[in-house]
Z-matrix of the N, CA and C atoms (Angstrom, degrees):
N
C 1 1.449
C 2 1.523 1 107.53
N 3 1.495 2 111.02 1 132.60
C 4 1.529 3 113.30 2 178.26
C 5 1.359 4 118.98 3 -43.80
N 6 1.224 5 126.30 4 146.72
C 7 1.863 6 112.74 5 164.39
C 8 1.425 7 91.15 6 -95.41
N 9 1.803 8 97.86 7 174.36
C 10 1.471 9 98.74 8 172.94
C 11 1.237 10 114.48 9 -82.02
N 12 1.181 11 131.96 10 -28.04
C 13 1.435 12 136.13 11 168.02
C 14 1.803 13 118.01 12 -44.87
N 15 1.654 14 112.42 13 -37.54
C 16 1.031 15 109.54 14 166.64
C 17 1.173 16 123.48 15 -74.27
N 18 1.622 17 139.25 16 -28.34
C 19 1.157 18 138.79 17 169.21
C 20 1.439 19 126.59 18 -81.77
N 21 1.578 20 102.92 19 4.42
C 22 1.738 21 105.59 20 -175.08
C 23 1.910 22 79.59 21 -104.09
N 24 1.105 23 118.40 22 13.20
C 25 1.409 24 104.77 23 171.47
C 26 1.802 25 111.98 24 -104.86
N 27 0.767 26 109.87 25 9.29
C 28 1.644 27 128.82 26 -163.59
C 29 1.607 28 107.33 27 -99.83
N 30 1.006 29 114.09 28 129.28
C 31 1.767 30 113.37 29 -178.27
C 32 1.655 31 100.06 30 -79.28
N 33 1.275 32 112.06 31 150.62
C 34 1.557 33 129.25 32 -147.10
C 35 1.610 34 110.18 33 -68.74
N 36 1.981 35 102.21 34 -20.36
C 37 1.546 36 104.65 35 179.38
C 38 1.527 37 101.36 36 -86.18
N 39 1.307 38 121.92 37 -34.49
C 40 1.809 39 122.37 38 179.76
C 41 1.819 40 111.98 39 -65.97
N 42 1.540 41 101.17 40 -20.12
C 43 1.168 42 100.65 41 149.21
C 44 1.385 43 151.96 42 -82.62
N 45 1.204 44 103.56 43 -37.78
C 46 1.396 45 133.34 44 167.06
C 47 1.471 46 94.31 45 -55.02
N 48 1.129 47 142.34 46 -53.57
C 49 1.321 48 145.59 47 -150.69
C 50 1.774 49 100.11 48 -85.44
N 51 1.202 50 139.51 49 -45.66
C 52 1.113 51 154.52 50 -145.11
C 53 1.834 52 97.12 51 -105.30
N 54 1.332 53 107.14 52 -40.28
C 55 1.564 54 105.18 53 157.61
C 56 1.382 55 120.13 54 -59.37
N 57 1.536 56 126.20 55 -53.24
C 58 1.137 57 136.48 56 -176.38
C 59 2.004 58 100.71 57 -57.81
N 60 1.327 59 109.79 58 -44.21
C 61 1.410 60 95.97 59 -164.70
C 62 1.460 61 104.20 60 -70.28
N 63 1.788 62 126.74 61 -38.78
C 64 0.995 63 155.93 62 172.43
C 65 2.014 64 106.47 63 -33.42
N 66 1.603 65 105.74 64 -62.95
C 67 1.370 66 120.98 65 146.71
C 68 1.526 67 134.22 66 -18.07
N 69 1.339 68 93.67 67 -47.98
C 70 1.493 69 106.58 68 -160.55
C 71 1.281 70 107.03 69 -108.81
N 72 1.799 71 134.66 70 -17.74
C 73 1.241 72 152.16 71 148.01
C 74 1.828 73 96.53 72 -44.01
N 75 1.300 74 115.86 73 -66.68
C 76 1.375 75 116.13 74 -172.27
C 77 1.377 76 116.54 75 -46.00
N 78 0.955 77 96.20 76 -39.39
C 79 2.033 78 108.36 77 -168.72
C 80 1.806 79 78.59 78 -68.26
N 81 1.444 80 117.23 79 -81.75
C 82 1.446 81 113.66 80 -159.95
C 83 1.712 82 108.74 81 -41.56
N 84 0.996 83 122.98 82 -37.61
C 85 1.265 84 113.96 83 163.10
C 86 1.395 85 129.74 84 -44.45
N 87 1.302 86 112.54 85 -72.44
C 88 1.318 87 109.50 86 176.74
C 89 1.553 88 120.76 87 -65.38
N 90 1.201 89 115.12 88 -16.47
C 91 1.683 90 124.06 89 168.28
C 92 1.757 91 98.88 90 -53.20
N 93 1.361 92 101.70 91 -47.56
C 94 1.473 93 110.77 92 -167.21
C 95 1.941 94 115.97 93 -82.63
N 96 1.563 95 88.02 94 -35.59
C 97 2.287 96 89.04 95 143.53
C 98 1.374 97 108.93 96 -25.43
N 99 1.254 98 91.72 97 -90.32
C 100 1.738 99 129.45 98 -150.99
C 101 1.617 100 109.63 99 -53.16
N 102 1.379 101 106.81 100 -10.64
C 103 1.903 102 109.83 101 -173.17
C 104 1.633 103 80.25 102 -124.90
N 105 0.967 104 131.99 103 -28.02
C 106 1.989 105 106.97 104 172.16
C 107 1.470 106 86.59 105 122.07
N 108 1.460 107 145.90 106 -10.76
C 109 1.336 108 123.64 107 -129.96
C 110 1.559 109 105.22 108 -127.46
N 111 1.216 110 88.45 109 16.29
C 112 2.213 111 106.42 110 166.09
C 113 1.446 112 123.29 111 -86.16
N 114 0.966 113 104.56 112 118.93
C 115 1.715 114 126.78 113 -173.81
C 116 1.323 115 117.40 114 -79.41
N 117 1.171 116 117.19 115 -36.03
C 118 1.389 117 131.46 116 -172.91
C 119 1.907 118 108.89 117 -116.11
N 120 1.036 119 136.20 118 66.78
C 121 1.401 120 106.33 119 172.20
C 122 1.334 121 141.32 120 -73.09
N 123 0.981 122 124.07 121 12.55
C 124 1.569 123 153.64 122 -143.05
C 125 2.047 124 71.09 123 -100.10
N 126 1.145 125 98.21 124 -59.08
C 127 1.760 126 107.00 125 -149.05
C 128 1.315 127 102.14 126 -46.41
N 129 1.393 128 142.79 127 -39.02
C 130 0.927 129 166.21 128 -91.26
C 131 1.898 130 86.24 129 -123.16
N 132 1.007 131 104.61 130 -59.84
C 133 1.623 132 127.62 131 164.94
C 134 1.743 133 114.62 132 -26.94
N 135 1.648 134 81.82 133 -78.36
C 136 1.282 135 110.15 134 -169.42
C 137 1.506 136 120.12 135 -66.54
N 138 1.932 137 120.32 136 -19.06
C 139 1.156 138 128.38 137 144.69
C 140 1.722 139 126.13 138 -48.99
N 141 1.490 140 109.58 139 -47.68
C 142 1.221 141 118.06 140 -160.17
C 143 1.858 142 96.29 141 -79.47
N 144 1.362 143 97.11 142 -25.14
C 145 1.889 144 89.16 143 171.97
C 146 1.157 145 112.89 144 -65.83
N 147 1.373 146 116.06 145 -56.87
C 148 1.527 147 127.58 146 168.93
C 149 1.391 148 117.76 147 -3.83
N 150 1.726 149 105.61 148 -85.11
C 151 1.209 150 142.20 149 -176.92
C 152 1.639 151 89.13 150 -66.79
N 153 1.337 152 161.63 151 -24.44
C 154 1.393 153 139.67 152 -178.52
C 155 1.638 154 85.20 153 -96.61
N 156 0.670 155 146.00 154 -32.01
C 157 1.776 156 129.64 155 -179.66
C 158 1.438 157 117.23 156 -56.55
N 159 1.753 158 98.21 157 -59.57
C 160 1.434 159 103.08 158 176.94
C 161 1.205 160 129.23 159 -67.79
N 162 1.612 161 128.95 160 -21.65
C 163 1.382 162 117.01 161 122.59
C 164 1.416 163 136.27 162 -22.05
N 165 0.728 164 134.56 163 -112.54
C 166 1.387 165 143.97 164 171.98
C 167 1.417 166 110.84 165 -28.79
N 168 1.521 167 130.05 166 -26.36
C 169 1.653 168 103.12 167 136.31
C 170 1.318 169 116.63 168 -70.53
N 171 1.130 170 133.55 169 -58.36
C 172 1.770 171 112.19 170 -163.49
C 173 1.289 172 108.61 171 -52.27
N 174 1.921 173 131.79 172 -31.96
C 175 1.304 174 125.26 173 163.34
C 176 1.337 175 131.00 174 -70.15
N 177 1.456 176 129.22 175 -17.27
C 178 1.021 177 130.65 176 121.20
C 179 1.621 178 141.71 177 -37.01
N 180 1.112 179 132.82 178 -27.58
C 181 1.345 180 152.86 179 159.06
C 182 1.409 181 107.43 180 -65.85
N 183 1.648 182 112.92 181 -71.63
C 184 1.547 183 104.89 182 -176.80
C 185 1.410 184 113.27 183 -73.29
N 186 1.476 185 143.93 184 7.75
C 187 1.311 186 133.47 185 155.22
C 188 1.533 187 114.51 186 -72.47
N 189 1.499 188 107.08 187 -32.55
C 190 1.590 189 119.06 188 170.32
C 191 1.266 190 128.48 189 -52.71
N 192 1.762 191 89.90 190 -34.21
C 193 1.727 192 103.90 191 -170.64
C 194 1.615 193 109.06 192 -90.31
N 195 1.401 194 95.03 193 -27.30
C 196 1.390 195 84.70 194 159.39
C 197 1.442 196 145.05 195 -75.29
N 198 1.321 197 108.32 196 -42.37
C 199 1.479 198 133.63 197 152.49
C 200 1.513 199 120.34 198 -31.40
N 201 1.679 200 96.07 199 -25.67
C 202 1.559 201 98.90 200 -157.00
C 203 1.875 202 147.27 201 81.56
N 204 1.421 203 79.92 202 1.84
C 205 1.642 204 102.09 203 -144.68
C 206 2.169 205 93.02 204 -96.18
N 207 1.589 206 107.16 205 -15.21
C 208 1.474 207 99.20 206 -168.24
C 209 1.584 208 106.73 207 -104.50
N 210 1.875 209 78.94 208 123.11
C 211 1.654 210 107.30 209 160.17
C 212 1.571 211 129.24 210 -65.55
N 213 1.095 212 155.34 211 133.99
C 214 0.875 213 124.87 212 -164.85
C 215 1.984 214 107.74 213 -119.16
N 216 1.372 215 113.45 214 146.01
C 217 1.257 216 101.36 215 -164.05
C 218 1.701 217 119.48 216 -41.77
N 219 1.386 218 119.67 217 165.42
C 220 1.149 219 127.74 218 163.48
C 221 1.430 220 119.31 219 -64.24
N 222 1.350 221 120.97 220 150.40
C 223 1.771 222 116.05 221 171.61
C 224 1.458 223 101.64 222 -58.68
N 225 0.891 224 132.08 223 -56.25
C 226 1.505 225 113.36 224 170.48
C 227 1.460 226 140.56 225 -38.24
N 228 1.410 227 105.96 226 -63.54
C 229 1.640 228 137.21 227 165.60
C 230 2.178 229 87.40 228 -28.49
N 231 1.842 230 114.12 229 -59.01
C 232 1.201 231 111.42 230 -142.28
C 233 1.868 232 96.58 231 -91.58
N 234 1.527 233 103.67 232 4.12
C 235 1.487 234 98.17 233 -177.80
C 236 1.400 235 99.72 234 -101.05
N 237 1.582 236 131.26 235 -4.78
C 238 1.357 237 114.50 236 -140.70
C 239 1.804 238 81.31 237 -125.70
N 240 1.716 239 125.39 238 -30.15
C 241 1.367 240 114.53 239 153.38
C 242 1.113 241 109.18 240 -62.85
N 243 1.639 242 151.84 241 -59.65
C 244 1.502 243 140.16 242 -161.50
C 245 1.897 244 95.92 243 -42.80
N 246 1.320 245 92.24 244 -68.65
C 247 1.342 246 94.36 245 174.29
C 248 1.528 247 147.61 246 -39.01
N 249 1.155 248 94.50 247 3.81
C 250 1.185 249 110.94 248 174.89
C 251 1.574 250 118.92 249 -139.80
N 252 1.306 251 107.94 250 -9.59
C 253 1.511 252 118.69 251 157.54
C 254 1.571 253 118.82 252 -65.60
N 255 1.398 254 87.95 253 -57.48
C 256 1.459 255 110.68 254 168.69
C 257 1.785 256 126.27 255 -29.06
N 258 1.911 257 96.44 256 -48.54
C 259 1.571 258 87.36 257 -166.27
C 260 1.564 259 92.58 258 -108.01
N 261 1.659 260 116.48 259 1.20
C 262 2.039 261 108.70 260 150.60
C 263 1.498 262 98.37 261 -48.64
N 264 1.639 263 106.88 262 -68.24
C 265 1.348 264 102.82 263 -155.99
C 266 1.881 265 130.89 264 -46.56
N 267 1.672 266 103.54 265 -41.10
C 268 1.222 267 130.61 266 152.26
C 269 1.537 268 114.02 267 -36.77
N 270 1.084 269 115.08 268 -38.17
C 271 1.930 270 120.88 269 -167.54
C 272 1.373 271 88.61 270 -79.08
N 273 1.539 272 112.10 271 -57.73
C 274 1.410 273 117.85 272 -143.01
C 275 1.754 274 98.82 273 -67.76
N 276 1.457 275 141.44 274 -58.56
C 277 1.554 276 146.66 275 133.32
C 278 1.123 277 104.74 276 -20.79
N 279 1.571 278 144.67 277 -74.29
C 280 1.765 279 89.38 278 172.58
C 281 1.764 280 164.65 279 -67.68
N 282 1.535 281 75.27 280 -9.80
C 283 1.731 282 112.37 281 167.28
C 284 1.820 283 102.62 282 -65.60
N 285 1.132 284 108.58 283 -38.49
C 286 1.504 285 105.04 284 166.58
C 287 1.348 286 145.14 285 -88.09
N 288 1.696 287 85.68 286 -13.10
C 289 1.368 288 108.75 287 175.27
C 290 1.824 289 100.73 288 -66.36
N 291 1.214 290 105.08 289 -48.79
C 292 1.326 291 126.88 290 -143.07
C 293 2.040 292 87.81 291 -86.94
N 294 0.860 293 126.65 292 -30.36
C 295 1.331 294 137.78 293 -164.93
C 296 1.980 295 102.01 294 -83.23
N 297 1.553 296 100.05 295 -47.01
C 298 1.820 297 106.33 296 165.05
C 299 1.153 298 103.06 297 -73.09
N 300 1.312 299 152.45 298 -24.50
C 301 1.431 300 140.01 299 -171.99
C 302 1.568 301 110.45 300 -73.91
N 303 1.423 302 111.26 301 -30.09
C 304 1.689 303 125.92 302 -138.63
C 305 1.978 304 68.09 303 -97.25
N 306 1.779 305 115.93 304 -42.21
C 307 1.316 306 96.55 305 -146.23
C 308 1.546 307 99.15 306 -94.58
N 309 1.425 308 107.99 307 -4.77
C 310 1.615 309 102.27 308 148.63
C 311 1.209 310 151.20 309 -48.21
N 312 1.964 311 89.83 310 -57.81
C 313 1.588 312 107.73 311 170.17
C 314 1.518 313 95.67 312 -73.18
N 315 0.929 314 156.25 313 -8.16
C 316 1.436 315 149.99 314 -155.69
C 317 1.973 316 86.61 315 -89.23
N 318 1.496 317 96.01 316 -61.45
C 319 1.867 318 103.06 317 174.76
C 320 1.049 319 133.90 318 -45.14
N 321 1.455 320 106.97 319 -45.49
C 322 1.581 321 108.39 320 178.43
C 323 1.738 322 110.59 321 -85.00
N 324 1.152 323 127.20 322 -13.31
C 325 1.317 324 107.33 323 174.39
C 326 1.603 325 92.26 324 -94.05
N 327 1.203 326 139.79 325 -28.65
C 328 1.660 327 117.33 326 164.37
C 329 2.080 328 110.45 327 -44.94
N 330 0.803 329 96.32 328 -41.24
C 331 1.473 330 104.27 329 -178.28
C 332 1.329 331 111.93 330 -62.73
N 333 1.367 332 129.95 331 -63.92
C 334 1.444 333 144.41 332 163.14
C 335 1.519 334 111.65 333 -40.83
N 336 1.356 335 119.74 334 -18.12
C 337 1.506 336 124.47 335 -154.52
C 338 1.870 337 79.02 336 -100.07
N 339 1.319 338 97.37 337 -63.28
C 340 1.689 339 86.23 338 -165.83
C 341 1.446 340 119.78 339 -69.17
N 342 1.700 341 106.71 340 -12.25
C 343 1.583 342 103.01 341 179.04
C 344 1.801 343 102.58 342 -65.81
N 345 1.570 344 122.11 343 -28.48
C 346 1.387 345 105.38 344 -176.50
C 347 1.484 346 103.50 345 -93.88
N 348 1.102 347 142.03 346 -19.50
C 349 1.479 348 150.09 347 176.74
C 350 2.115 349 85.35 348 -59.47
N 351 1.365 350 138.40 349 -43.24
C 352 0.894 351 119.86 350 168.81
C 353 1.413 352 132.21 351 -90.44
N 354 1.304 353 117.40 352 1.71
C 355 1.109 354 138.05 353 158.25
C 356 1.707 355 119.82 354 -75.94
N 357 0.960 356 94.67 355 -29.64
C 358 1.862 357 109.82 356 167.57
C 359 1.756 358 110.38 357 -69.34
N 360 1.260 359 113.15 358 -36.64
C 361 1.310 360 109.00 359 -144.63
C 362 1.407 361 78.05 360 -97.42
N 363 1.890 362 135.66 361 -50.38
C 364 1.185 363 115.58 362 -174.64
C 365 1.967 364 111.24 363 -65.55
N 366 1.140 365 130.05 364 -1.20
C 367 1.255 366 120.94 365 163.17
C 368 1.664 367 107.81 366 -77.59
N 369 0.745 368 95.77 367 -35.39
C 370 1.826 369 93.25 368 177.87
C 371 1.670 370 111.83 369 -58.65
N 372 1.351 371 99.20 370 -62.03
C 373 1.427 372 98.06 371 171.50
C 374 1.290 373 134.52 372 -41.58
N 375 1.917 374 113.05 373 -51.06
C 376 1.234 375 104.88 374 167.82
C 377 1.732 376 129.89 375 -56.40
């Protein structure tokens, strides 16, 4: 999960942009509540922190800018947070990758299980 320190290092459109996707993760989440078909609900949480951080930096920022008072990170400072947003974000997609795979194979041997559980029962019968 981002800190705020890493996202007050971020220029205001890489933010703006990362809120918006952040935004739109939430909605798909709760879309995915509301039909039964969420895997993770925990995440749901951990989005809405997201999105309340990066608030409160960009409102933090424009009180600065008004004030006068905001520096804005170094090219470095803003390559070395991406960079490290970057390979959260990377962790966090394969943790999910890896979490739909498990709840795949988890499906198809439920499936396989009852195709012989009915394969049992028509041997009985005969």
């Amino acid at each position: 999960m981002p800190t705020a320190h890493d996202l007050s290092m971020l220029d205001g459109d890489e933010l703006s942009s990362r809120l918006g996707e952040s935004r739109r993760e939430l909605f798909n989440l709760r879309f995915q509540l509301a039909t039964g078909q969420l895997d993770n609900p925990s995440r749901i949480s951990q989005v809405k922190r997201e999105v309340a951080r990066m608030l409160t930096v960009l409102r933090a920022r424009e009180i600065l800018e008004a004030e006068g008072a905001y520096v804005a990170p170094t090219a470095a400072e803003h390559e070395a947070a991406r960079a490290k947003l970057e390979a959260e974000d990377a962790e966090r997609e394969e943790k999910a990758a890896l979490r739909q795979a498990a709840a795949e194979a988890e499906a198809a041997a439920d499936d396989g299980h009852d195709h012989d559980h009915l394969d049992d029962d028509e041997e009985d019968e005969a």
